[in-house]
N, C-alpha and C positions, 0 to 999 in steps of 0.2 A: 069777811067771808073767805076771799082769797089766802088770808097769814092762816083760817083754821084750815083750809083744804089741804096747806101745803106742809101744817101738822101732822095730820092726819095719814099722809102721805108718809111721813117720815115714821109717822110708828107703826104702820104697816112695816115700812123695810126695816126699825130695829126687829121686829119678831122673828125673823130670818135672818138678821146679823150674825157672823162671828165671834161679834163681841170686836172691847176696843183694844184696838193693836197697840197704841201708843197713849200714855196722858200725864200733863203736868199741870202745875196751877195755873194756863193759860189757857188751854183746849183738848179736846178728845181728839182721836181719830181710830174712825172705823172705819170698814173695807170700804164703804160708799161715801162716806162723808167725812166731813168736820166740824163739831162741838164746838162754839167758842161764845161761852157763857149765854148770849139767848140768840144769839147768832147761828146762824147753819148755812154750811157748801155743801151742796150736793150733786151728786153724779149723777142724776134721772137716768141715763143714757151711757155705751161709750162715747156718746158722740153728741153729750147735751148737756154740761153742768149749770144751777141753778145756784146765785146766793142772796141772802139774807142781811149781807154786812151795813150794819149804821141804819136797819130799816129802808135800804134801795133794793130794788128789785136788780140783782147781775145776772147775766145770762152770756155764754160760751155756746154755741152751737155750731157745728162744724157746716160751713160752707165750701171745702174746697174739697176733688175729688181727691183722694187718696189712695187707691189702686196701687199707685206708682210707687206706693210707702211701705215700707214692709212691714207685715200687719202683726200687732202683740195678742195673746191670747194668755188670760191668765183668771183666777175666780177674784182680784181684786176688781172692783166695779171702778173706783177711784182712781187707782193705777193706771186700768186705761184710758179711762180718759184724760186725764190729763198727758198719757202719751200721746194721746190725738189730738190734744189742743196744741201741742209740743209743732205735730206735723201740720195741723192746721196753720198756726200760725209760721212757722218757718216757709211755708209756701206764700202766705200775706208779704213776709219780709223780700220776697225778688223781687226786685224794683224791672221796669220796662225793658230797660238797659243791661240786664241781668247781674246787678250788683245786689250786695245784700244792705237794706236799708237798717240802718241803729236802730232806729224805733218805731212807733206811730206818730208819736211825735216830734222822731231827729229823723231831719231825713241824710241820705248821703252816707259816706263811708265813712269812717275812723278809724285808724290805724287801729289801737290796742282794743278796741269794742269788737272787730271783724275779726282781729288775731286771735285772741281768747275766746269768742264763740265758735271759731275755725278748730282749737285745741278741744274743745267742749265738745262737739257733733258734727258743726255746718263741717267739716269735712269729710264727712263719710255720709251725711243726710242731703248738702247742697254744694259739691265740691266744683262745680264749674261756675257758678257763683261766689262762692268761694276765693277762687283763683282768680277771677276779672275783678274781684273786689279789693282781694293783695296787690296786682299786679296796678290797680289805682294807689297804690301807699307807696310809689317809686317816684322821686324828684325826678326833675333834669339834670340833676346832677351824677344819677345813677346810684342815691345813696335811699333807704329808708324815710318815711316822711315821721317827724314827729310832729303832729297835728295844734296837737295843743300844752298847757303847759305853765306855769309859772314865768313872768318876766321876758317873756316872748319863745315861750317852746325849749327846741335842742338849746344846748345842754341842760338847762337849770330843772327840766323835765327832761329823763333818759332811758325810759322804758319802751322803746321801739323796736327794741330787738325781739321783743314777742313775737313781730313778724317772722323774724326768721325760723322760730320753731315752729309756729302755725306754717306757711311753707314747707318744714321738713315733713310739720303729718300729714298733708296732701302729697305728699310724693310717697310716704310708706303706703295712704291706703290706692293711691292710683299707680305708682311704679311708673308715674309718665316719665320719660329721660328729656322730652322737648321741656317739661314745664324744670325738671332741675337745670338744663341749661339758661335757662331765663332767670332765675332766683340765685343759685349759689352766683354769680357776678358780684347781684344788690349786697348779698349775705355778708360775702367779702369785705365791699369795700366800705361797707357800713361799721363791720366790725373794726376793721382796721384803723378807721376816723375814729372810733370811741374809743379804742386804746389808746390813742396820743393825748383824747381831749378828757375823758370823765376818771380814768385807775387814777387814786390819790397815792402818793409814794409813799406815804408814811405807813397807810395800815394795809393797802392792797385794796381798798375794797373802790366799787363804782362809786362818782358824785352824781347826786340828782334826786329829783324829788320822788315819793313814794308812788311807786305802781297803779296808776290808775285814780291815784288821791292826790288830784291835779287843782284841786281849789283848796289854796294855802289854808285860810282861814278856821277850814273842815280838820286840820290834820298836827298844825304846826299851830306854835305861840303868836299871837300879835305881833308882836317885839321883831319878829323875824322879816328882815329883807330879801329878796326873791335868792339877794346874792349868799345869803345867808343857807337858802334852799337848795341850790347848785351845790353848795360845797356837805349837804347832808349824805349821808350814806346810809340807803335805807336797805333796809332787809327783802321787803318785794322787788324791789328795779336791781339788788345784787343777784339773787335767785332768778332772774328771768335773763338775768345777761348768763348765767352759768347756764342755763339750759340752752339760750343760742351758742353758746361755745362749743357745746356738746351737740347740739344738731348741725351746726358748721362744719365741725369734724366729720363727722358722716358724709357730709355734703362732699367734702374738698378729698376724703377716701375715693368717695365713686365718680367724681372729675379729676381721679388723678394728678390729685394736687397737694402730693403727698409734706411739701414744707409747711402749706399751712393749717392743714390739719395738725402739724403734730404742734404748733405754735397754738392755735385752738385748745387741744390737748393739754399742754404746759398750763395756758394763763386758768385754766377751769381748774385745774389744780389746785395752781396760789389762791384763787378768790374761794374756791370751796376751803381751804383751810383758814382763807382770811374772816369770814362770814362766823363758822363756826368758833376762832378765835374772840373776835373783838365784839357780834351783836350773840353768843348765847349768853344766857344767863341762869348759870345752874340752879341758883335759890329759888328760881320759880318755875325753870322747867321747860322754859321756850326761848323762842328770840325775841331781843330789844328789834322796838320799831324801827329807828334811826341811832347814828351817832350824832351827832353834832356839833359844833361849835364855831368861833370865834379862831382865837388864839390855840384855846387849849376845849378839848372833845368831853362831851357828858356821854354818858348814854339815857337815851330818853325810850322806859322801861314799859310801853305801853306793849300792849300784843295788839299785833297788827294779823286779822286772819288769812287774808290772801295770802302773804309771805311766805306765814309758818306751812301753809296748805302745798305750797311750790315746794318749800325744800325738803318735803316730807315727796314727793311725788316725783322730783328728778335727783333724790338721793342726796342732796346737802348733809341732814341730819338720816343718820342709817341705822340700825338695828335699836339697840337698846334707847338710844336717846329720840328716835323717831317715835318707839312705841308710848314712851315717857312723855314725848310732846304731845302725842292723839290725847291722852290723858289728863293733860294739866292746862290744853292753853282753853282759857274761862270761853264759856256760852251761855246765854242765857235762854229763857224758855222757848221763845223763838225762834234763835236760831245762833249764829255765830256771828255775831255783830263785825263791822269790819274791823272797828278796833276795842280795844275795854282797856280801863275805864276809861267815861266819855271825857269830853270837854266841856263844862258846864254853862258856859253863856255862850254855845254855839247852838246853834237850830239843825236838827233831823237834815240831813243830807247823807256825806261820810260819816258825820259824829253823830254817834247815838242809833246806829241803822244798821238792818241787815238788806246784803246786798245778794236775791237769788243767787246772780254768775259766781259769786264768793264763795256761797256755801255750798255749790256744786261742787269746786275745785276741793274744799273741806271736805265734802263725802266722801270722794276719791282719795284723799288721803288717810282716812279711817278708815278704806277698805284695803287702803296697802296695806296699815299695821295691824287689819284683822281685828279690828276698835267695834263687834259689834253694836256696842251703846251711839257711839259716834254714827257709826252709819243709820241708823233709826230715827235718828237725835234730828239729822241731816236731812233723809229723806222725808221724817214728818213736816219739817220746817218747810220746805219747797211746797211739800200737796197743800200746805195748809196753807200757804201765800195764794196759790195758782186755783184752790178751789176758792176762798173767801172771795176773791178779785174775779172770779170767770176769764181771766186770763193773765196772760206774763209781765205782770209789773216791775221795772228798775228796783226799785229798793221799796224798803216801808220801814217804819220807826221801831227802834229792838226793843219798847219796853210798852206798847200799845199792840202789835202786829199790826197797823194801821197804816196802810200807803197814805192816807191823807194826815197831813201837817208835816211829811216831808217837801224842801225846797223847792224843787221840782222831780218827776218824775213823770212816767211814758210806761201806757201799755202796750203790750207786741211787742216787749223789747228782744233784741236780739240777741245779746248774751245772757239773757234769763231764758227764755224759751230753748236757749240753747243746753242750757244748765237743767232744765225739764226733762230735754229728752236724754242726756247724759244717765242719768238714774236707770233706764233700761239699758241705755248700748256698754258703760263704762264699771256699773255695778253689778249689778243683779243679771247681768250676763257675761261680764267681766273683760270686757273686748279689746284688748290694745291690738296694736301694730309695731314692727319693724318692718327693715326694708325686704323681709323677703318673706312675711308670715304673718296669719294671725293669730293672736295668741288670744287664750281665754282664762282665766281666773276668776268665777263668780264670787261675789262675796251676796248672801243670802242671812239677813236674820230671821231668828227660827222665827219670830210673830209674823214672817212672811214665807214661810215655807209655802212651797207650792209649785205645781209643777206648770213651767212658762212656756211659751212657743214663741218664736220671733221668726213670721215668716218670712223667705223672700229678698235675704240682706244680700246685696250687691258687692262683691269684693272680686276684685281684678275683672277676670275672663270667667268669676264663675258667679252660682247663685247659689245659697246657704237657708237650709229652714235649721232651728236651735233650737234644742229642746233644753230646760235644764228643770232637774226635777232633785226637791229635797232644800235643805238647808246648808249653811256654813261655810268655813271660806277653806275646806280643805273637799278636793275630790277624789273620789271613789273608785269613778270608771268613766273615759274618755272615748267616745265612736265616730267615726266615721262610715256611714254609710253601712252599721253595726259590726265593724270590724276596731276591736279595742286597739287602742293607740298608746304608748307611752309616754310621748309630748303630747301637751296640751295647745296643740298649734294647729293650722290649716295652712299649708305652706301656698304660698304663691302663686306657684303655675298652674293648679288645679283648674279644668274647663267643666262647664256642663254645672247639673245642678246637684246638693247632695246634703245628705242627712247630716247632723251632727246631734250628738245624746250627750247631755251631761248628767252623770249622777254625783250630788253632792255626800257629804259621807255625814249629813246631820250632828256637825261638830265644828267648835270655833279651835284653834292653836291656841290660844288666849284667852283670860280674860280680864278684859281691859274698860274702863269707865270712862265717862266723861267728866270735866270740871263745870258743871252747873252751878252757875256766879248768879244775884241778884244786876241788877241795872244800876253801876255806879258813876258817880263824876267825880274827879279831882277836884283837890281846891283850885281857888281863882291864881292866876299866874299872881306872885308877888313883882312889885315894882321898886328896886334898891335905889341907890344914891348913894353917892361919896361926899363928905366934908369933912376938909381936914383928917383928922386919925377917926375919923366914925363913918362906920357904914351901917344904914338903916334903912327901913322898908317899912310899908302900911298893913297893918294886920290886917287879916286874911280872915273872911268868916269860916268856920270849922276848921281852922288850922289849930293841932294840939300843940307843933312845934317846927323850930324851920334847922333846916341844916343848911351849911353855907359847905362852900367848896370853891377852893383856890386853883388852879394852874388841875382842875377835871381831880382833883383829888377832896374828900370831904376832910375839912380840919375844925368842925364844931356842929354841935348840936345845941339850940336852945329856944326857950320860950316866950325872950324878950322879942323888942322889935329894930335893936340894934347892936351892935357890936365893935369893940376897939378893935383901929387894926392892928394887925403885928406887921413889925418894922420887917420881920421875915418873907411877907406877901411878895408874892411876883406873879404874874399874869394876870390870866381871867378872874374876876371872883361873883360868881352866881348865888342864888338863894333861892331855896326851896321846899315848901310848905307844904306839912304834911299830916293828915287829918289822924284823928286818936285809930281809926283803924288803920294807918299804916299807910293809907294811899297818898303817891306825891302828887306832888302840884308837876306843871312842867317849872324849869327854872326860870327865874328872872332873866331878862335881859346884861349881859356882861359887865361889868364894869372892871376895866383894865388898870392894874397895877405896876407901873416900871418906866423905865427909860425910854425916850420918845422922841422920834426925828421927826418935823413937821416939816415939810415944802410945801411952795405955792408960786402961782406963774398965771400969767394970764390965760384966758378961757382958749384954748384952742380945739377945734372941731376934727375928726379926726376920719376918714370914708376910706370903704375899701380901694375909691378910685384916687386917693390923694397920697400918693405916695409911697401906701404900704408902710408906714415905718414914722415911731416917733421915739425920738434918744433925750433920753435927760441926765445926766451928772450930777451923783448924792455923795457928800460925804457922812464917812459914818464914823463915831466917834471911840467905838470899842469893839474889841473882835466878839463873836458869840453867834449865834441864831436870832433872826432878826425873822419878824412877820413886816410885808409890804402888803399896803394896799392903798390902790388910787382913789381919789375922791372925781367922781365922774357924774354926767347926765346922758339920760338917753329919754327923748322923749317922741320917740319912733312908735310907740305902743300901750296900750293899757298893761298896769303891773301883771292882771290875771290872761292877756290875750294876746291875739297875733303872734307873729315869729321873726319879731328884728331881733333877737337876743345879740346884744355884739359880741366877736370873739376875738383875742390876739393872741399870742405867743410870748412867752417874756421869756427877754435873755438878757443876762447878767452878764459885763465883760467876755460879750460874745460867744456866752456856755449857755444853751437853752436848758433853763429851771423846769417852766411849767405853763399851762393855757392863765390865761385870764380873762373873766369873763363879764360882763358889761353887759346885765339885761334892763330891758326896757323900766320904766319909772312911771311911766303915764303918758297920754295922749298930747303931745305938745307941752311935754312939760322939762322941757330946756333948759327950766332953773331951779330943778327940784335935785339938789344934789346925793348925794349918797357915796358913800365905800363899799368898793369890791369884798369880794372873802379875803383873808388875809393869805400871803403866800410865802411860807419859811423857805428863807435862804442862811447859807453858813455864810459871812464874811466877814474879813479882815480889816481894823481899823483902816480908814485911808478913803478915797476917794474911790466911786466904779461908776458904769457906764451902765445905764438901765435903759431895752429899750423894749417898744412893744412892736411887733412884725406881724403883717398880716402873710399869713401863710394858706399854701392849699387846701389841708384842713381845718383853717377856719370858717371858713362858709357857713353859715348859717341856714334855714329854714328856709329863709325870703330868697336867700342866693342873693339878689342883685344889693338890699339895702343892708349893712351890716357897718353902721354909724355908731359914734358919742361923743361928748365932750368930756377935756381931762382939763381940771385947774388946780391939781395939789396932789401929794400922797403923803402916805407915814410911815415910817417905822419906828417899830417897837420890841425892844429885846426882852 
């Protein structure tokens, strides 16, 4: 009786429908609801969504006043409510304390979940929340905290600098000068530690594990050790280090601190040229995930969304190659999975998921290049999470839309709800900030023309009602207080309260599509082997054929399961299987070809209180490029947790080369040995002096524990 009333319900409101704004082989959406094969979310209310999903009764009902919010008016019934589930729930997420809690189910702060929902809304929706929640992501050290992380956090995980652009947009939308004297210090000297310890010399780019895709497993091969992950250089953790350069700058302009802003300025140079050197890849149109390697660098050609979404949005990739990327990097009917294609005997978490906060950052970037498919694409995927669920789920699986039979997950999360209310303040009202304006650019697709109201929006010393009426991402006519404007901005000083009119000129600059991909997996990682002159590996189900590749260069294709070597081989040599439609595998695990120095010494323990400093003497038998690396333990931490990561400095005949890094192995596990990344040095036959020094900026996370044991190293030319 209850499933027919709530029928019946619902073909009452098709009769007065629209019609459907959006539909693919997955689900409908219309102005009040969501379609999803016998399933329905609906908006009874602004202030009441009801669903159907897997035959549970969900239900969203606003319990909190909103007054204080500034209220949407628009004829999408859907739209707004889920912008009031956005404020409802954003007001659940203040914790007593007035921080902003991760989830329902994480409680506490997190550095990159509070920065990214900070860049998303909570700064212009919950900015003194906000800022007591940043202002929790400060060590004693005075540096950024990086919470968590592969092999115990900093470095081997290096996306912390989020912080400091979240930081920069609470200062553009408040103009407070006390909270930039409190931040640009952190901003500083955080940036300054990560120059010495993560820029790789060879290609420029950051070392560290991928943006937010902090559980190896989800993201990277088996085969890979944490240290393995330190020395990756992924395309999300470079793009959000170039954006804190670029909000650094700013910072150290208006603290008059004009040398290191312009040193700010400089390194955002080199790493935006370095990024778009070494991870684009013209043949498909986006950026590689990561580089990575051993000895010698692959590139591992996955698309990762968050990434491409950053460098579309703080200008990495700019005109023509931005618009090329809105269009080519794959989604599927859901939504923009974090990455494509999946990993195939990994479970729904990172792999195989779309992540709301993600695909916010992705809308936004298709309303830069004016992508209206992309933006549609985007904002249906969001309503249709936030209505089937009755509220703000972490992630759900890209090829069901289904939150359950992901890992884990939480509702009320705070960078999804954050990503909710984004769609009104960031799109479809087009609202940025600098430090002395606000600036508007709506992007509107025509199946949502309509004229919106946003009343009541808080900015500096004043109070803003916005009208924007019509479609498309080019305007017509800009007012204040009906006096036409030629910037499309609200400058700063303005006091008191006051009209603003947008008319749209019902027209895109473009037109640009989306890459609507099926839900695919790579083959299984191959596993090689050397004997004697043969290298060979175990076939691969749906592998049509493997390519091998020597020293990061490929020198064969074939469809056996071995191969002779050439006497010509030197370095790495990987293997990589690849399905009849063209999709790789990741590569095997390395197996090194060449000349080889081995040392060993008994087990010595090494603390940052013991000395600072261990010197060992290697001779090496021929001049050339040599890779070093120690064979060490640290059993300070689980490989996924905590923040012992060790760190030291290495100098070669008293010339400092480079950091080295020493993360965690496991919980008391002292005899679990392993090798660092490897680190190219030039030198000369003959004897040198190797030592490792604990220096100022090694510190670590823990601060006080920053342990390991060393009983050998190698090199290998």
């Amino acid at each position: 009786m209850k499933k027919s009333l709530f029928l019946l319900f619902l073909f009452v409101l098709s009769c007065t429908n629209q019609g459907v704004i959006m539909e693919n082989a997955s689900y409908k959406w219309y102005p009040d609801r969501i379609e999803q094969g016998e399933y329905v979310g609906v908006a009874e209310t602004p202030y009441r969504i009801v669903s159907d999903l897997n035959g549970d009764t969900l239900v969203w009902e606003c319990r909190n006043d909103l007054s204080a919010m500034p209220v949407l008016s628009t004829p999408f019934l859907l739209e707004e409510a889920v912008y009031n589930m956005g404020l409802d729930e954003c007001i659940n997420a203040v914790e007593p304390d007035s921080t902003l809690r991760t989830g329902l189910s994480w409680g506490g702060v997190w550095t990159r979940d509070v920065s990214y929902s900070t860049i998303l809304s909570m700064a212009y929706m919950q900015p003194r929340a906000a800022m007591i929640s940043l202002l929790c992501k400060i060590g004693r050290n005075g540096q950024i905290i990086q919470d968590t992380g592969t092999g115990g956090a900093w470095p081997c995980s290096s996306d912390r600098e989020i912080w400091t652009v979240a930081a920069w947009e609470l200062y553009k939308i408040t103009g407070d000068r006390e909270w930039l004297a409190k931040v640009y210090p952190v901003a500083k000297k955080s940036l300054s530690v990560d120059m010495l310890t993560l820029y790789d010399a060879k290609t420029g780019l950051v070392r560290g594990e991928s943006s937010f895709i902090d559980w190896r497993e989800q993201s990277y091969p088996r085969w890979m050790e944490p240290a393995d992950i330190y020395d990756s250089r992924c395309l999300g953790t470079n793009v959000a280090h170039y954006a804190a350069l670029l909000s650094a700058a700013e910072m150290a302009v208006l603290s008059d601190d004009a040398e290191f802003a312009q040193l700010c300025k400089d390194k955002a140079a080199m790493l935006k040229s370095a990024i778009n050197e070494h991870l684009w890849m013209d043949d498909c149109g986006y950026y590689a995930q990561f580089l990575a390697g051993r000895k010698d660098d692959l590139l591992y050609t996955k698309s990762e969304t968050l990434g491409q979404a950053l460098a579309i949005l703080y200008g990495v990739a700019e005109g023509e190659r931005a618009e090329r990327l809105s269009e080519s990097m794959p989604v599927v009917d859901f939504g923009a999975p974090v990455f494509w294609p999946w990993i195939p005997d990994i479970p729904p978490y990172h792999n195989r998921a779309v992540w709301p906060f993600v695909q916010s950052f992705w809308m936004h970037a298709s309303a830069v290049t004016g992508n209206e498919q992309g933006v549609l694409h985007s904002i249906g995927s969001l309503y249709r999470a936030a209505a089937m669920f009755a509220t703000n789920k972490e992630n759900f699986v890209a090829d069901s839309g289904d939150w359950k039979g992901t890992q884990i997950n939480s509702s009320n999360m705070l960078w999804s709800l954050s990503g909710a209310l984004s769609v009104t303040y960031r799109v479809l009202f087009g609202i940025s900030y600098e430090a002395d304006a606000m600036h508007f650019a709506p992007v509107v697709p025509k199946k949502l023309a309509a004229d919106r109201r946003l009343e009541g929006v808080r900015y500096r010393g004043m109070t803003l009602d916005i009208q924007v009426e019509g479609y498309g991402d080019v305007i017509r006519s800009f007012e204040i207080d009906g006096v036409q404007k030629s910037e499309h901005l609200v400058p700063a000083d303005l006091t008191g309260r006051h009209e603003v009119r947008i008319v749209m000129a019902d027209r895109f600059r473009k037109n640009l599509d989306i890459n609507l991909q099926p839900g695919v997996s790579t083959p299984v990682t191959p596993e090689a082997s050397l004997e004697a002159d043969k290298l060979s590996w175990q076939p691969v189900d749906g592998a049509a054929a493997y390519k091998l590749y020597v020293a990061g260069a490929e020198v064969a294709e074939t469809a056996d399961h071995q191969v002779s070597v050439s006497p010509e081989w030197r370095g790495d040599v990987q293997v990589v299987a690849v399905s009849a439609d063209g999709v790789p595998s990741f590569p095997s695990e390395p197996v090194f070809i060449g000349e080889k120095v081995e040392m060993t010494f008994a087990p010595v323990l090494l603390t940052k209180q013991s000395g600072n400093k261990f010197t060992v003497d290697v001779d090496v038998p021929a001049d050339g490029l040599w890779f070093l690396s120690w064979n060490y333990a640290n059993g300070n931490g689980d490989i996924t947790t905590d923040r012992k990561c060790a760190i030291r400095t290495l100098y070669v005949d008293g010339q400092r080369v480079d950091i080295n890094v020493f993360p965690q192995r496991g919980v008391d596990a002292w005899d679990v040995w392993g090798w660092t990344s490897p680190t190219a040095v030039e030198l000369k036959a003959g004897k040198h002096t190797l030592t490792l020094n604990f220096n100022q900026e090694n510190d670590n996370m823990h601060i006080d524990i920053n342990d390991f044991a060393l009983r050998g190293l190698t090199l290998v030319k």
